[in-house]
LUMGUTOR-371192 format. One line per 5 residues: number of its first residue (from 0); for each residue x, y, z of N, C-alpha, C. Coordinates in Angstrom, 1 decimal. Example, Ala and Ser with C-alpha at 12.3 -4.5 7.8 and 13.67 -1.06 7.14 Angstrom:
0) 13.2/-5.7/7.8/12.3/-4.5/7.8/13.2/-3.3/7.8; 12.8/-2.2/7.1/13.7/-1.1/7.1/12.9/0.0/7.9
This chain:
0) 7.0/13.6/15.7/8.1/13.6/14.7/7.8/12.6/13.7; 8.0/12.9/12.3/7.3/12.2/11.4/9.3/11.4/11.0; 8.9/9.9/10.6/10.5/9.4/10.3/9.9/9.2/8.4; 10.7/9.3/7.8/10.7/8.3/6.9/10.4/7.0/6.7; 10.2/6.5/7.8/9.4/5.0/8.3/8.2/4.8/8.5
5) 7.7/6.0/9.2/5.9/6.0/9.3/5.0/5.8/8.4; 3.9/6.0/8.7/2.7/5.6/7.6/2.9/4.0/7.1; 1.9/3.4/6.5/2.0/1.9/5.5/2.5/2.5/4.1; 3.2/1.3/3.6/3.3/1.5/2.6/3.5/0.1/1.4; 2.7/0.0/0.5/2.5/-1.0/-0.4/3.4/-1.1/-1.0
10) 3.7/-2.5/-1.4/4.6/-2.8/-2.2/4.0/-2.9/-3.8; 4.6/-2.7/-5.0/4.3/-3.1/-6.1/3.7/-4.5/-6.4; 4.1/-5.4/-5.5/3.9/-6.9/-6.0/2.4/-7.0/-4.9; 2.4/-6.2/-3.8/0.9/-6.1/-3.4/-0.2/-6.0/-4.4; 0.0/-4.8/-4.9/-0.6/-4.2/-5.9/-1.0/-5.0/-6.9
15) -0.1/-6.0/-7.4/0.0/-6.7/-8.4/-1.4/-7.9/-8.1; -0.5/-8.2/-7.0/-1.2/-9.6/-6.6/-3.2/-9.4/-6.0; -3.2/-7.9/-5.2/-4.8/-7.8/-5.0/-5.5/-7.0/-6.0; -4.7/-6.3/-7.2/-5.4/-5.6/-7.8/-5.4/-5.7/-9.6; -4.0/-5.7/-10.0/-3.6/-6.1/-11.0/-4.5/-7.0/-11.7
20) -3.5/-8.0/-11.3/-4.4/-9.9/-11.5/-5.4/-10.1/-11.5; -6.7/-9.3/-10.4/-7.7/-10.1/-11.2/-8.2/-8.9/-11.8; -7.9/-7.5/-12.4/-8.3/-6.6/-13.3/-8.1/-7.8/-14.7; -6.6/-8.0/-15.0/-6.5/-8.6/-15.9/-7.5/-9.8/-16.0; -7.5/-10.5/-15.0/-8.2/-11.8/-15.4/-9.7/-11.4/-15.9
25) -10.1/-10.4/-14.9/-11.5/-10.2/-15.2/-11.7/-9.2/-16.4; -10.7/-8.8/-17.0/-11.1/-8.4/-18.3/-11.0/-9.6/-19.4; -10.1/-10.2/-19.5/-10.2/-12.1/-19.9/-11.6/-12.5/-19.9; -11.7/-12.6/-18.7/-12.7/-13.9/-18.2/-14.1/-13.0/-18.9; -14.8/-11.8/-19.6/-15.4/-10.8/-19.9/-15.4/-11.0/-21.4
30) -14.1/-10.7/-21.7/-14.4/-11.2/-23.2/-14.6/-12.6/-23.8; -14.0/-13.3/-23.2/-14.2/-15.2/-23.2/-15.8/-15.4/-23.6; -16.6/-14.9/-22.3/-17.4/-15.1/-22.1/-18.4/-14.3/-22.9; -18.5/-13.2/-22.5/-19.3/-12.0/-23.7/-19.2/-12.2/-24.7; -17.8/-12.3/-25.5/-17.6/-11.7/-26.7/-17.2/-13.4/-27.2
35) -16.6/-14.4/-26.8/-16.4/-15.4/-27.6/-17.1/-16.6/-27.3; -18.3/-16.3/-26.3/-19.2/-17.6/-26.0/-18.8/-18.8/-25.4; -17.1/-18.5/-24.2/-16.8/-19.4/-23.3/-18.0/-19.5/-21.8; -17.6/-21.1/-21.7/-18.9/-20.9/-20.4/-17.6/-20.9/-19.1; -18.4/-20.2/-17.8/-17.3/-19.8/-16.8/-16.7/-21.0/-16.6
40) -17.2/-22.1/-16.5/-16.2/-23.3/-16.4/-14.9/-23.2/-17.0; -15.1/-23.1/-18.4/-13.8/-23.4/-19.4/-13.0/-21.7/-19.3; -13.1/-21.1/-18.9/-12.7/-19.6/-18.4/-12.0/-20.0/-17.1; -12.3/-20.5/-16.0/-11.5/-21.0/-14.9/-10.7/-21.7/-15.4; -10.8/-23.0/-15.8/-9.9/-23.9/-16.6/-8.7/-23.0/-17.0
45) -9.0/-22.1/-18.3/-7.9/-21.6/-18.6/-7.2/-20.3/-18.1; -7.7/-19.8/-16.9/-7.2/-19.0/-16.0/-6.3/-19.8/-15.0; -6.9/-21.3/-14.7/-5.8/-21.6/-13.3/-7.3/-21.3/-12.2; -8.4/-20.4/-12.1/-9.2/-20.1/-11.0/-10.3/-20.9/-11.1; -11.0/-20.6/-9.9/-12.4/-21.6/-9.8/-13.3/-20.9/-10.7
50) -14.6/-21.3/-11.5/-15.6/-20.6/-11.7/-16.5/-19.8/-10.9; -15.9/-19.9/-9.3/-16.5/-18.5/-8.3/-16.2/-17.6/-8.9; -15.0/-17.6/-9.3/-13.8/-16.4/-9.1/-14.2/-16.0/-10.7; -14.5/-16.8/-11.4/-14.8/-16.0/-12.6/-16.3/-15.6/-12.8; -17.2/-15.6/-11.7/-18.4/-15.1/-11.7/-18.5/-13.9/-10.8
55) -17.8/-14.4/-10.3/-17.1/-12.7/-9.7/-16.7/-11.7/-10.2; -15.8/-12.3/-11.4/-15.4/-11.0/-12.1/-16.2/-10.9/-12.9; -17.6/-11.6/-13.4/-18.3/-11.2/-14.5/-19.5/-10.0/-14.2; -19.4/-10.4/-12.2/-20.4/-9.3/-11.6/-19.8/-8.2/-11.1; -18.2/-8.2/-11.6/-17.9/-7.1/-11.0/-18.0/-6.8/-9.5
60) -17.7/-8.2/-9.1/-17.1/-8.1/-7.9/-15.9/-8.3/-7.4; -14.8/-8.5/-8.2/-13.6/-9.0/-8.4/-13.4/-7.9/-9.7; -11.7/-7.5/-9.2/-11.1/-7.3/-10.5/-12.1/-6.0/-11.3; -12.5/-5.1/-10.6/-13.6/-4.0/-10.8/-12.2/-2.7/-11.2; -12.1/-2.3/-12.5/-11.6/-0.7/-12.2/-12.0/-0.5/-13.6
65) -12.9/0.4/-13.5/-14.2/0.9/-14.8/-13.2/1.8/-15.5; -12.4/2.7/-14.9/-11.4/3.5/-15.7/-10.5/3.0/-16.4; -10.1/1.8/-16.4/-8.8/1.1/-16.3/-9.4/0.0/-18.1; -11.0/0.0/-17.9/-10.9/-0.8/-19.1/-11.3/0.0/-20.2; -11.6/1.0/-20.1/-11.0/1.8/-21.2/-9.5/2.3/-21.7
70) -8.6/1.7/-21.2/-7.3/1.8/-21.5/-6.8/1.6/-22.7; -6.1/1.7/-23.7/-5.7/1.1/-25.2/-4.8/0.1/-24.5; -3.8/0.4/-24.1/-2.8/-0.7/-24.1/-3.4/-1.7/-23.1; -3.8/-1.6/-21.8/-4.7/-2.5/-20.9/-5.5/-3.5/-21.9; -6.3/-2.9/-22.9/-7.3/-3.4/-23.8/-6.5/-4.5/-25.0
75) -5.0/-3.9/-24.8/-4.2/-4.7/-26.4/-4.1/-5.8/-25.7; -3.4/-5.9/-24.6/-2.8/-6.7/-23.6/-3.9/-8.0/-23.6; -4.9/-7.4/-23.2/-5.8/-8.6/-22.7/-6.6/-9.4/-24.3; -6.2/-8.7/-25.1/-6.7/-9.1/-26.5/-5.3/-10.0/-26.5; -4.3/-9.6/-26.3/-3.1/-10.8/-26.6/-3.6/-12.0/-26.0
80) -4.0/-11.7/-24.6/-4.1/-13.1/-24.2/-5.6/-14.0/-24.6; -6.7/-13.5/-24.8/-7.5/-14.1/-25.6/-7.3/-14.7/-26.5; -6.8/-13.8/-27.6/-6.4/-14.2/-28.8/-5.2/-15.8/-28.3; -4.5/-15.8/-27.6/-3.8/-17.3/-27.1/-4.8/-18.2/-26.9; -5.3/-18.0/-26.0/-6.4/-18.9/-26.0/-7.5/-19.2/-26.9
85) -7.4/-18.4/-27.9/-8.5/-18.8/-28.9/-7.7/-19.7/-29.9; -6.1/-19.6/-30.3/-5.5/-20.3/-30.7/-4.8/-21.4/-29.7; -5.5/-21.9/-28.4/-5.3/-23.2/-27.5/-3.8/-23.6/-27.7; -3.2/-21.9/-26.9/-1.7/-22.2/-26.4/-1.5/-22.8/-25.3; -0.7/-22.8/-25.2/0.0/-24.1/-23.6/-0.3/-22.7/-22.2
90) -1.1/-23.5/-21.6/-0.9/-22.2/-20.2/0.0/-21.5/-20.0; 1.0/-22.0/-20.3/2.4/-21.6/-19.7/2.4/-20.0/-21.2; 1.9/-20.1/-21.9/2.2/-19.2/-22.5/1.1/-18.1/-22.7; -0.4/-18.5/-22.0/-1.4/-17.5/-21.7/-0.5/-17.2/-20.8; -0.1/-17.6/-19.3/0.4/-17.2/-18.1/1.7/-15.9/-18.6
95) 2.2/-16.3/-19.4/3.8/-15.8/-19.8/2.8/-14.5/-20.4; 2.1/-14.2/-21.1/1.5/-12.8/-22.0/0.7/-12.3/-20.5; 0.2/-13.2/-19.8/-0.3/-12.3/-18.6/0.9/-11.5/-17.4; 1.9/-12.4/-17.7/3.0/-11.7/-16.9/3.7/-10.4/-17.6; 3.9/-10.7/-19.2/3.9/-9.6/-19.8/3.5/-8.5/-19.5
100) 2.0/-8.4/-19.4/1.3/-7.2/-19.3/1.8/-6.6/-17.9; 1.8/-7.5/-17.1/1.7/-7.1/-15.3/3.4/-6.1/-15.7; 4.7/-6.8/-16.4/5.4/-6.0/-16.6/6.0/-4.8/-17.1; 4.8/-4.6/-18.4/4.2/-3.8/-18.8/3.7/-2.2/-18.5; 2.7/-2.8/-17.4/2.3/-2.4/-16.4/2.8/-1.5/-15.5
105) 4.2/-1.9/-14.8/5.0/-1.6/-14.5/5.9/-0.5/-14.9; 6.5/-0.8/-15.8/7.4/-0.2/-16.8/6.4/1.4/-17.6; 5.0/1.6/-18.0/4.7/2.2/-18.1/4.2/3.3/-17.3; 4.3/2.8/-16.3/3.9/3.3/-14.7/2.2/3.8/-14.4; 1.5/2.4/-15.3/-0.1/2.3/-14.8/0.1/1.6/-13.7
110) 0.7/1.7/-13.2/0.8/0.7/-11.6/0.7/2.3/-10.8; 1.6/2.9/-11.5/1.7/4.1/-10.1/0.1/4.6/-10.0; -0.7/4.8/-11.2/-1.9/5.9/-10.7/-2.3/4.9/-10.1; -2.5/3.9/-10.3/-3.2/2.8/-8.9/-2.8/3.2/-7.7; -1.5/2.6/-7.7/-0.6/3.2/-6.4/-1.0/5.0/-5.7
115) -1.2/5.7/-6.3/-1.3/7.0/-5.8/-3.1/6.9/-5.3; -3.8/6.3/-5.6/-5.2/5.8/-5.6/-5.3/5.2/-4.5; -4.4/4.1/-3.8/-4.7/4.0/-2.7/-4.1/4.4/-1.4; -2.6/5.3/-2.2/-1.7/6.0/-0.8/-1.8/7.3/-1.6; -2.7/8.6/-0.8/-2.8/9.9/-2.0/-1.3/10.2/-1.5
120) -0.7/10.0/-0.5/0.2/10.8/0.2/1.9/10.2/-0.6; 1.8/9.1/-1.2/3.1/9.0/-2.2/3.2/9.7/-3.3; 4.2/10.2/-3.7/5.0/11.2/-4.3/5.5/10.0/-5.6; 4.6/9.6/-6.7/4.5/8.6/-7.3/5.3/9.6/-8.5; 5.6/10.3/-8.7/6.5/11.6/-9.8/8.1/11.1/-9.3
125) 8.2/11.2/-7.8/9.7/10.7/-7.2/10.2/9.5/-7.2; 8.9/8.5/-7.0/8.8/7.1/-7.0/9.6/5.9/-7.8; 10.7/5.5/-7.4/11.3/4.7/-8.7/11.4/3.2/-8.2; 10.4/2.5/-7.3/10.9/1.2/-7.0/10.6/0.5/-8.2; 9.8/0.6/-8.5/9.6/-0.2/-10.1/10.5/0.0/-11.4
130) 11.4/0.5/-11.3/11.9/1.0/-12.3/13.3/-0.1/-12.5
């Protein structure tokens, strides 16, 4: 007998916290580095992360979703937060345009095709906890 309780099931802020975050960061930490000539040190610094974690995401071992950075809005998002950092805002307000996006995110429901990506069996069309 199958309940309504069976199977796992992910929460949004899961999602957020193992997949989201470092998508974002590692699209950050990518342009920093690629496109504006930060070294991974000063990329950790202004992420809050070690320079593991941002060589991680430069090898695409962290924060990896190859579909996801072709996105327009994914792509505007993470240009907001550069662009802060290129004008040497207070973390608290890189942090605040990163939470933006994650709610963003949300609200647009690129969380759900994630979501349906790692549970095929949710009915992410019915799905309203993020809402």
């Amino acid at each position: 007998m199958t309940t309504p309780y069976s199977g796992k099931m992910l929460l949004p802020a899961e999602i957020e916290s193992k997949v989201m975050i470092p998508f974002l960061r590692a699209m950050v930490a990518k342009k920093l580095v690629y496109e504006k000539g930060f070294t991974q040190e000063q990329v950790a610094r202004v992420l809050g992360v070690t320079q593991a974690a941002v060589s991680n995401y430069l090898r695409g071992v962290r924060g990896v979703s190859i579909d996801w950075e072709k996105n327009d809005e994914l792509t505007r998002w993470t240009d907001e937060v550069v662009e802060a950092v290129l004008r040497n805002e207070p973390k608290e307000e890189v942090a605040r345009k990163i939470n933006d996006a994650l709610k963003n995110i949300r609200l647009l429901r690129i969380l759900c095709e994630f979501h349906k990506k790692l549970e095929p069996e949710i009915d992410v069309d019915s799905c309203h906890v993020c809402d």
